[in-house]
One Martini backbone bead per residue (centre of mass of N, CA, C, O) as a GRO file, in nm:
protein
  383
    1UNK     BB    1   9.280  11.056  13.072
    2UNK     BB    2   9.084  10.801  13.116
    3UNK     BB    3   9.105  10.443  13.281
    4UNK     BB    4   9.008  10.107  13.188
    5UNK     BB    5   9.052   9.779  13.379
    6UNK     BB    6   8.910   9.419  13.275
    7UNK     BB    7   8.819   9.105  13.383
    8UNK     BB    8   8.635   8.852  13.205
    9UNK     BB    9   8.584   8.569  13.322
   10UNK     BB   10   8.367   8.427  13.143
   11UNK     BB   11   8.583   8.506  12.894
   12UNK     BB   12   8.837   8.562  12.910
   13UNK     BB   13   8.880   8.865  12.911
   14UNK     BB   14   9.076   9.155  12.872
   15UNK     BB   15   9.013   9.494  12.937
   16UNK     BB   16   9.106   9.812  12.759
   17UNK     BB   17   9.018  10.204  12.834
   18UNK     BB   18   8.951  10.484  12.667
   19UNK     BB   19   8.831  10.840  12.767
   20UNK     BB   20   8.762  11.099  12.570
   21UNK     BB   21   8.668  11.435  12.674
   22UNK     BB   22   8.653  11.797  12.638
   23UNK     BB   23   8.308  11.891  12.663
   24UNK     BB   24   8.313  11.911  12.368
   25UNK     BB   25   8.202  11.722  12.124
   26UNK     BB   26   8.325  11.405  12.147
   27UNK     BB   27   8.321  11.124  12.216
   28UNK     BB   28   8.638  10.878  12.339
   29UNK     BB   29   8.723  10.552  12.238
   30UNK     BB   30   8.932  10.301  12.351
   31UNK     BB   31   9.012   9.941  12.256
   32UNK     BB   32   9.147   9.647  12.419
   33UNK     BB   33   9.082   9.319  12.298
   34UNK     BB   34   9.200   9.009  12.554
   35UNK     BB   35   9.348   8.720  12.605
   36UNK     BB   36   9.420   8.493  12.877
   37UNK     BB   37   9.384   8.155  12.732
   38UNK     BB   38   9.588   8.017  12.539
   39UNK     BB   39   9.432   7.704  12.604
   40UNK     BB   40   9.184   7.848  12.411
   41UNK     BB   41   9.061   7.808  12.098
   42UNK     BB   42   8.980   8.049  11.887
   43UNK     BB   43   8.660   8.016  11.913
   44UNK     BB   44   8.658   8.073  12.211
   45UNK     BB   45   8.805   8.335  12.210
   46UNK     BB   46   8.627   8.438  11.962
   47UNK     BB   47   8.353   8.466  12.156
   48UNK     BB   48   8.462   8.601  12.407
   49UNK     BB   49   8.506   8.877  12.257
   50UNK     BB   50   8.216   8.886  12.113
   51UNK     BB   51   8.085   8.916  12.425
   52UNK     BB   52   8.251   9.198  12.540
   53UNK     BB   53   8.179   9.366  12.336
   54UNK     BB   54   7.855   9.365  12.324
   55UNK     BB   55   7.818   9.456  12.606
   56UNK     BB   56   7.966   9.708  12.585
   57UNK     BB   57   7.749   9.831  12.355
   58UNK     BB   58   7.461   9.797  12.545
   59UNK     BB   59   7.612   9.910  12.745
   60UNK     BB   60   7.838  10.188  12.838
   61UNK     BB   61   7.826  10.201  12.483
   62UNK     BB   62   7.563  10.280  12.369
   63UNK     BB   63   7.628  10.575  12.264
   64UNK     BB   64   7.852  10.437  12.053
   65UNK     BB   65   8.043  10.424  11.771
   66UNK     BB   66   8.200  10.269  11.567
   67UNK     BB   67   8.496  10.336  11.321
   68UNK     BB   68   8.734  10.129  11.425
   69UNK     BB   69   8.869   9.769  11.302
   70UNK     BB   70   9.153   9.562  11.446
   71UNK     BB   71   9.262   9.223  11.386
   72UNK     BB   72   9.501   9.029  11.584
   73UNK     BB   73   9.623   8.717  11.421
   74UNK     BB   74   9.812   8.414  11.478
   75UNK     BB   75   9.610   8.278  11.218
   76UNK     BB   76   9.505   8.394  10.950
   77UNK     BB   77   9.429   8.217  10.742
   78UNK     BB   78   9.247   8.039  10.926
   79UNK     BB   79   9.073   8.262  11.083
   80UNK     BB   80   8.927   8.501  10.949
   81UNK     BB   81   8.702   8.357  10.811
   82UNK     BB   82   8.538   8.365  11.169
   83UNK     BB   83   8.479   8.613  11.123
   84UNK     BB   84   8.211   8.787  11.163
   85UNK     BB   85   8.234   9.012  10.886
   86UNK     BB   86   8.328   8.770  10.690
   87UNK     BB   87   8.055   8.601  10.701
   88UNK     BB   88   7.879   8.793  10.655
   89UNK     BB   89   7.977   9.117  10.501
   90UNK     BB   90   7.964   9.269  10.746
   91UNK     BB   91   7.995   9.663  10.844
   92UNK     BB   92   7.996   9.886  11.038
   93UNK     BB   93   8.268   9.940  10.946
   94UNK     BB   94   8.565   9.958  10.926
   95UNK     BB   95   8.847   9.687  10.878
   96UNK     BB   96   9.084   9.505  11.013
   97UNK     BB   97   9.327   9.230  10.913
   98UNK     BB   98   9.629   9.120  11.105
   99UNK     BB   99   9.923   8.899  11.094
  100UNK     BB  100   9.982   8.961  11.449
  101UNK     BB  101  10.104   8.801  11.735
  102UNK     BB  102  10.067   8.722  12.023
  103UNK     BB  103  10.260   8.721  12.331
  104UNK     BB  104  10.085   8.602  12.504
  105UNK     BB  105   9.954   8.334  12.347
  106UNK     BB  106   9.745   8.408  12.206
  107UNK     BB  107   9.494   8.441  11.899
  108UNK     BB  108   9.322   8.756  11.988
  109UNK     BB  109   9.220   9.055  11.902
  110UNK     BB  110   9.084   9.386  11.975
  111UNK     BB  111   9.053   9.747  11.804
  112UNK     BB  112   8.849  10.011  11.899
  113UNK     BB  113   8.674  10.291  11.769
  114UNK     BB  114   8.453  10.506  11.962
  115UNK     BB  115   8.178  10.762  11.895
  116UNK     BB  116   7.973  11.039  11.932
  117UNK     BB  117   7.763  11.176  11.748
  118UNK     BB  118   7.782  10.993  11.467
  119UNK     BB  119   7.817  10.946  11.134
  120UNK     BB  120   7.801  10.616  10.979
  121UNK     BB  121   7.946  10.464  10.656
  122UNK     BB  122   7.964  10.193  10.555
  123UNK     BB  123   8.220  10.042  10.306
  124UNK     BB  124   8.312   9.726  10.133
  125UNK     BB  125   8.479   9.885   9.889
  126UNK     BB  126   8.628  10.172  10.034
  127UNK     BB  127   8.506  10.395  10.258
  128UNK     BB  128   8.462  10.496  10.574
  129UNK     BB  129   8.236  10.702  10.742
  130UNK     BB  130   8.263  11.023  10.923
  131UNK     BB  131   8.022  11.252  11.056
  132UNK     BB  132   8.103  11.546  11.222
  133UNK     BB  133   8.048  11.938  11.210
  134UNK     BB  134   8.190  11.927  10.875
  135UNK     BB  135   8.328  11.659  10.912
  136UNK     BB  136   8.522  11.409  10.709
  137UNK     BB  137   8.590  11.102  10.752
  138UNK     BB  138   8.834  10.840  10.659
  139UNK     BB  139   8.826  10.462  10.671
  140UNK     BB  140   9.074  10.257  10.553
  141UNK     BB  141   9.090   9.856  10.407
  142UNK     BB  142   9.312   9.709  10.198
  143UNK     BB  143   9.364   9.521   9.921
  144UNK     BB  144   9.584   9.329   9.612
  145UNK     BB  145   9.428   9.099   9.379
  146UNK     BB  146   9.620   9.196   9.049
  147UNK     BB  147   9.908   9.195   9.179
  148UNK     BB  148  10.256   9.137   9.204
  149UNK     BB  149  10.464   9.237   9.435
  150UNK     BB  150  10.499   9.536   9.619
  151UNK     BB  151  10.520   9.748   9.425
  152UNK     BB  152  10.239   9.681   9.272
  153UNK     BB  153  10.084   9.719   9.509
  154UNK     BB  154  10.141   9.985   9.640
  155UNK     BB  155  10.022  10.119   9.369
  156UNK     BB  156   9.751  10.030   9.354
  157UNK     BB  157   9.637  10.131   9.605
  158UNK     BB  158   9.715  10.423   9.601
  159UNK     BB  159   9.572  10.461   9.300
  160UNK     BB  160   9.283  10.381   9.442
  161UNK     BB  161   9.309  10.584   9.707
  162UNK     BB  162   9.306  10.879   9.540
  163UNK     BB  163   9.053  10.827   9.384
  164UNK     BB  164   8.867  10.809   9.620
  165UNK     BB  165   8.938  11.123   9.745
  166UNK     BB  166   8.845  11.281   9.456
  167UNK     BB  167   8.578  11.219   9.475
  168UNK     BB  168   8.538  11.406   9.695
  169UNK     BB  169   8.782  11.636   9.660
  170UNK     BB  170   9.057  11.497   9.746
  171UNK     BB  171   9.391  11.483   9.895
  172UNK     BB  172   9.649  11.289   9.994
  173UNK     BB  173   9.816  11.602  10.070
  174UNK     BB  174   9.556  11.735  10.246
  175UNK     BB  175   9.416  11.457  10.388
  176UNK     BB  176   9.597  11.287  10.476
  177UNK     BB  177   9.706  11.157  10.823
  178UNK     BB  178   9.740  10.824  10.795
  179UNK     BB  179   9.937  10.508  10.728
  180UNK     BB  180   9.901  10.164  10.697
  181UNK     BB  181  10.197   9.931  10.650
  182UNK     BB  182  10.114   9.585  10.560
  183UNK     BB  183  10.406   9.287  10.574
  184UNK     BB  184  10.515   9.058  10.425
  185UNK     BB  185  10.804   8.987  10.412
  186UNK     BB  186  10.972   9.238  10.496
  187UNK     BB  187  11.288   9.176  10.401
  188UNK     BB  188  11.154   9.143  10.096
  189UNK     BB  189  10.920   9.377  10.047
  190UNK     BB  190  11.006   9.682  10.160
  191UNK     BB  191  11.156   9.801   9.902
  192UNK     BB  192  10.936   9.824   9.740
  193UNK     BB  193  10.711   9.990   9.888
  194UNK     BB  194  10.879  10.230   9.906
  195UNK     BB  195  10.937  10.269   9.600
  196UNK     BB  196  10.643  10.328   9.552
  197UNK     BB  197  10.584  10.571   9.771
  198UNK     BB  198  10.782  10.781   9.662
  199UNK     BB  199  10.654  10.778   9.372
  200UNK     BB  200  10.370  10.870   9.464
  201UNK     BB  201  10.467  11.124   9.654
  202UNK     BB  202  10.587  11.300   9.415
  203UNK     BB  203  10.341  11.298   9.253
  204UNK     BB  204  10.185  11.476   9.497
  205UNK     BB  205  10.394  11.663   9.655
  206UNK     BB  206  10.551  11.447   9.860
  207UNK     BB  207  10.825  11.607  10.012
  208UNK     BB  208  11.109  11.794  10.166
  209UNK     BB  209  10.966  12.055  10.098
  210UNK     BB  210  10.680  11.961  10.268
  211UNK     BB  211  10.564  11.659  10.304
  212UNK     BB  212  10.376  11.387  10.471
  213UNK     BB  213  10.288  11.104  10.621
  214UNK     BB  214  10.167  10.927  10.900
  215UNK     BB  215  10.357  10.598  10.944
  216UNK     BB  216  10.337  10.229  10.882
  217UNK     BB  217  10.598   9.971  10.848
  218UNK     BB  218  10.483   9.654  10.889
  219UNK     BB  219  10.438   9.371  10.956
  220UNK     BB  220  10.215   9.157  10.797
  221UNK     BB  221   9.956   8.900  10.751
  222UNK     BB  222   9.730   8.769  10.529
  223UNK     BB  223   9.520   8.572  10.429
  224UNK     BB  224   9.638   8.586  10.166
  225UNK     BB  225   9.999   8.528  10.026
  226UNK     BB  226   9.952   8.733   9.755
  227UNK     BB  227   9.902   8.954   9.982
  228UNK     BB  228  10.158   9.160  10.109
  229UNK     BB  229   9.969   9.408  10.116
  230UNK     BB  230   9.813   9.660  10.365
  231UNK     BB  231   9.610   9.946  10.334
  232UNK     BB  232   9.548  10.162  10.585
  233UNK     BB  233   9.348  10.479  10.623
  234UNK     BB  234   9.353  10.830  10.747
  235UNK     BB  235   9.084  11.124  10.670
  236UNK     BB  236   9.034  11.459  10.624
  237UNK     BB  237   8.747  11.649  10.586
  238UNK     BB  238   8.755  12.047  10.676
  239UNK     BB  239   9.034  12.092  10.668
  240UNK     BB  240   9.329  12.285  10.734
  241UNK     BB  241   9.640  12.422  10.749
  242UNK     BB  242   9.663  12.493  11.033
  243UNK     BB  243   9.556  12.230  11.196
  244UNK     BB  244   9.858  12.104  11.102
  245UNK     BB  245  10.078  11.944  11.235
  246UNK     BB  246  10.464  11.862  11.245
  247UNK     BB  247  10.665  11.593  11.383
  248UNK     BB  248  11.045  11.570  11.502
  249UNK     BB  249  11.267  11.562  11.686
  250UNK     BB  250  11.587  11.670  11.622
  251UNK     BB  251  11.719  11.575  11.912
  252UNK     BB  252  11.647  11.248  11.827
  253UNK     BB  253  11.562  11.285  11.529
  254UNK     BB  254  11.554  11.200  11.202
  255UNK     BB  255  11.503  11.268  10.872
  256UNK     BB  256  11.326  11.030  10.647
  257UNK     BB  257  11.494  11.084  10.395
  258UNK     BB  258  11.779  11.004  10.527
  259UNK     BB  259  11.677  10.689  10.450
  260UNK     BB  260  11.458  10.687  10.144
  261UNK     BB  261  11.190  10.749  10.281
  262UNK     BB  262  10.800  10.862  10.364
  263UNK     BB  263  10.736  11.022  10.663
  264UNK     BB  264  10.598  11.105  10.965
  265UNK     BB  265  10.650  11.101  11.282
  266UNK     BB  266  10.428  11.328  11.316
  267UNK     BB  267  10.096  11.403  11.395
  268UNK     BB  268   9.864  11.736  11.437
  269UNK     BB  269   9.579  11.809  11.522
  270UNK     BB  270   9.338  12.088  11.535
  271UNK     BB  271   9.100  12.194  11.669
  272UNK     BB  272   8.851  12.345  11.895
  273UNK     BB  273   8.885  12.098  12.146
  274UNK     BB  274   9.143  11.922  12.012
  275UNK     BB  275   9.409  11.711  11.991
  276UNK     BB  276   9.544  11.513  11.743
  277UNK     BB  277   9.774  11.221  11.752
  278UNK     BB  278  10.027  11.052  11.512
  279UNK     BB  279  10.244  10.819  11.587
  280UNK     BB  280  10.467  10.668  11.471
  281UNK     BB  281  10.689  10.429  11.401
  282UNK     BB  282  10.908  10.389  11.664
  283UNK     BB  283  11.252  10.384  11.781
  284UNK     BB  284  11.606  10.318  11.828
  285UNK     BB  285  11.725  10.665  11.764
  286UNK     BB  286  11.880  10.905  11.644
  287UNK     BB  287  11.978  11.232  11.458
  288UNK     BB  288  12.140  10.997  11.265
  289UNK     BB  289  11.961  10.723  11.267
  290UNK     BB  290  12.075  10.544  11.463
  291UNK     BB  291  12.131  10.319  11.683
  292UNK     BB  292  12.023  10.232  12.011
  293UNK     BB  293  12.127  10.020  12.171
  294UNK     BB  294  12.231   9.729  12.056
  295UNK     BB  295  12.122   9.453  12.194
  296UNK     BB  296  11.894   9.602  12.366
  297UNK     BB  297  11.616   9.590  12.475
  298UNK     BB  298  11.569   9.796  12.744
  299UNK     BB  299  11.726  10.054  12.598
  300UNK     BB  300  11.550  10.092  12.360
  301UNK     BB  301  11.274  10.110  12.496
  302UNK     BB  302  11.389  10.373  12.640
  303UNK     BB  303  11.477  10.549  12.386
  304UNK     BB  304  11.162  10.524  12.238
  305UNK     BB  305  11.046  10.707  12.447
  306UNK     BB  306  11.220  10.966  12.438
  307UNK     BB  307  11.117  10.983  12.113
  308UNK     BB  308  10.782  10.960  12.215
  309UNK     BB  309  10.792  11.236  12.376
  310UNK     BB  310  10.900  11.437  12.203
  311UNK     BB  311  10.700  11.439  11.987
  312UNK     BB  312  10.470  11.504  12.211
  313UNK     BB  313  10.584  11.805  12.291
  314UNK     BB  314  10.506  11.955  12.049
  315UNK     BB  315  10.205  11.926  12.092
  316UNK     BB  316  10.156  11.923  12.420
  317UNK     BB  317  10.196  11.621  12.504
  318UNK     BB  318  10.151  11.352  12.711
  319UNK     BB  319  10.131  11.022  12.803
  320UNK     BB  320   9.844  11.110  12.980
  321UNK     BB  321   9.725  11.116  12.659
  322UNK     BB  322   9.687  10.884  12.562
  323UNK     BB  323   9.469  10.559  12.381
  324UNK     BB  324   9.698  10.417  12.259
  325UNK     BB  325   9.913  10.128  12.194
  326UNK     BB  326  10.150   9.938  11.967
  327UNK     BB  327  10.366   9.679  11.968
  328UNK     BB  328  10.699   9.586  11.803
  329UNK     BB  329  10.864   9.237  11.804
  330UNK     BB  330  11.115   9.096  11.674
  331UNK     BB  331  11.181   8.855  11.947
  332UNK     BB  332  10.944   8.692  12.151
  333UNK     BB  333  11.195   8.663  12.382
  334UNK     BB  334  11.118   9.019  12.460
  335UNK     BB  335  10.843   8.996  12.609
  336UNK     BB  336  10.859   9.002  12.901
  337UNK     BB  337  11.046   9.282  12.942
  338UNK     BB  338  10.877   9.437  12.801
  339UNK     BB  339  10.579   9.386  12.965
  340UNK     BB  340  10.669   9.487  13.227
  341UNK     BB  341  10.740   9.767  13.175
  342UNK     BB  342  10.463   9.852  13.056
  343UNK     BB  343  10.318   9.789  13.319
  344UNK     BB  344  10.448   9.993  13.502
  345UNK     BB  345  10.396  10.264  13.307
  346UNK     BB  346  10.104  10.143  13.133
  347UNK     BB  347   9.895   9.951  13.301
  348UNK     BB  348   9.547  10.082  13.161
  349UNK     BB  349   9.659  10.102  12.889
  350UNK     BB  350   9.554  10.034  12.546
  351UNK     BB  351   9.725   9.747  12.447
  352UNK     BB  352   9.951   9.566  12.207
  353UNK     BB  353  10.170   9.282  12.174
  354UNK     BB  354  10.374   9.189  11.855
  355UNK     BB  355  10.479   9.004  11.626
  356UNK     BB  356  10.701   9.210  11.425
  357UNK     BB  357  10.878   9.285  11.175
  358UNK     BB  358  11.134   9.486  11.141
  359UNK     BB  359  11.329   9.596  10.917
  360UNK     BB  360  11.533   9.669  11.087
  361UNK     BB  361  11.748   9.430  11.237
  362UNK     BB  362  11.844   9.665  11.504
  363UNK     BB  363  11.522   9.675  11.572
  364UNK     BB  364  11.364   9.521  11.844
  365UNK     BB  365  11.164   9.797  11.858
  366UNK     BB  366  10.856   9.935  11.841
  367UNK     BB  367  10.604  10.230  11.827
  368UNK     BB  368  10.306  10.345  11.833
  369UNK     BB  369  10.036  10.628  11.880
  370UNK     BB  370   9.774  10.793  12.040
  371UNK     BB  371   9.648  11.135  12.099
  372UNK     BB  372   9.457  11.297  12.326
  373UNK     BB  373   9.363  11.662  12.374
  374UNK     BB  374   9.187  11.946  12.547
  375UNK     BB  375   9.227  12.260  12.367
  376UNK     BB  376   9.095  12.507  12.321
  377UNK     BB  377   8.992  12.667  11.965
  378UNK     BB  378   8.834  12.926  11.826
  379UNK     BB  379   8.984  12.889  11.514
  380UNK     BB  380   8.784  12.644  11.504
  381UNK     BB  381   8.638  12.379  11.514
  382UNK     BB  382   8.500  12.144  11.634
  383UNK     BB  383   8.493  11.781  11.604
   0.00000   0.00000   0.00000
């Protein structure tokens, strides 16, 4: 993975840039796109934002399509608004939006996925396409804004977008390959959230005997009060069950079903050029699902890594392969200890630290990330 960092002085925006080429298939670039400058007003910061964003768009990335964009807002009621996107209506692709503040003290991030050579159909009522090869991606981000409670929501959600995978020929079971799930109040949220996912994935036949899907369960706040949950996923149709790996790393970590919950440590797709790899939300647990040094946030973050090392070692992938990752945590005072790390080790790898809280509040850490790896394997198509 080839990797850019530069700062933007006259928008006051950090940028940085994953590369990922394999030789064949399409070429995928990861950005992450945020303020440098505390001091200015929202308006400020997104102005600048998405004047870094579209110069980029237009030189080194003109070749390139977004596939999807997540904006990370510090008062998401007050900003959301304000978004390019939410004013015009119009979406290049899926797009998602969630209230969770940079710990830099910034008011607004952007993480945009972008490849070559892909048909994209943006679609702002559904899922958004992304064809090319024989594959057909779909990437959505929705809320439910008919019913009240995190349970009522999570099956509305779920049985939506079930709806919208049939429609294509797709099921959760076959297609699904990843879902963040954004939880405002997750402290009183998130077991409703679970009980309806656990009761949505039994009845799709994902059970601790056959698989889950790669998710992420962490606190989000919607633009409106009334919407608890926000859930994004991404599917992908024309690949087979041989393409697909789960990935568990039992001498660090429990299976999650050992407590309640329904979800895969990580998945990898083979393709014929690369694999893709997404690591879930992981913390500072052992194989025993138990937390590792409680109240040592430096302590947390090294076996945090230590256990996305290990399920990154079972695809075949080591930390150099990373495109992008994403920090959450529950205390923004162990802000500086986290950045200090994460700058000395992945320096200029796009990534952005987040106020989130983790649902269990012994772990004061959590993190996401993708890997992609250029593989060739004959018995695939190329991505």
């Amino acid at each position: 993975m080839d990797y850019k960092e530069w700062i933007d002085k006259d928008n006051q925006i950090q940028a940085q840039m994953s590369v990922f080429d394999s030789g064949s298939g399409c070429k995928e670039y990861h950005i992450i796109l945020k303020g440098i400058n505390p001091v200015l007003s929202f308006a400020e910061q997104l102005t600048g934002l998405i004047s870094t964003y579209e110069s980029l768009i237009t030189s080194e990335l003109k070749e390139a399509t977004p596939v999807f964009k997540r904006y990370f807002l510090s008062d998401i009621a007050n900003q959301a608004e304000l978004l390019p996107e939410i004013q015009s209506g119009k979406q290049e692709c899926t797009v998602s939006v969630t209230g969770q503040p940079l710990l830099n003290g910034t008011k607004v991030a952007l993480w945009v996925i972008l490849q070559t050579d892909v048909e994209v159909y943006p679609c702002d009522t559904g899922l958004g396409e992304v064809i090319h090869n024989g594959y057909r991606h779909l990437w959505g981000s929705a809320v439910c804004q008919s019913v009240s409670g995190s349970y009522e929501q999570t099956l509305s959600l779920f049985e939506k977008y079930i709806s919208q995978l049939n429609d294509y020929g797709y099921t959760l079971a076959d297609n699904c390959q990843r879902t963040w799930l954004l939880i405002d109040n997750i402290d009183v949220n998130y077991a409703g959230m679970v009980e309806a996912r656990n009761k949505i994935f039994a009845g799709q036949g994902l059970t601790k005997e056959t698989h889950s899907i790669a998710s992420t369960g962490i606190y989000g706040r919607n633009q409106s009060a009334q919407n608890v949950v926000r859930l994004d996923t991404y599917a992908v149709g024309g690949i087979c069950p041989e393409q697909i790996q789960y990935l568990y790393a039992p001498g660090y970590l429990n299976p999650t079903h050992e407590y309640g919950v329904s979800f895969e440590r990580g998945t990898s797709i083979q393709y014929g050029d690369r694999k893709q790899v997404f690591i879930s939300g992981t913390a500072s647990i052992n194989n025993q699902g138990e937390i590792v040094w409680p109240g040592d946030i430096h302590k947390q973050t090294l076996r945090m890594w230590e256990n996305v090392e290990a399920l990154l070692k079972e695809a075949d992938c080591t930390f150099n392969d990373l495109s992008q990752l994403i920090v959450y945590l529950r205390d923004p005072a162990d802000f500086p200890v986290v950045n200090n790390l994460f700058e000395e080790c992945f320096p200029h790898m796009p990534k952005v630290i987040v106020w989130a809280t983790v649902y269990r509040e012994g772990w004061l850490i959590e993190m996401e990330c993708i890997a992609l790896k250029a593989i060739p394997d004959t018995r695939f198509r190329d991505y």
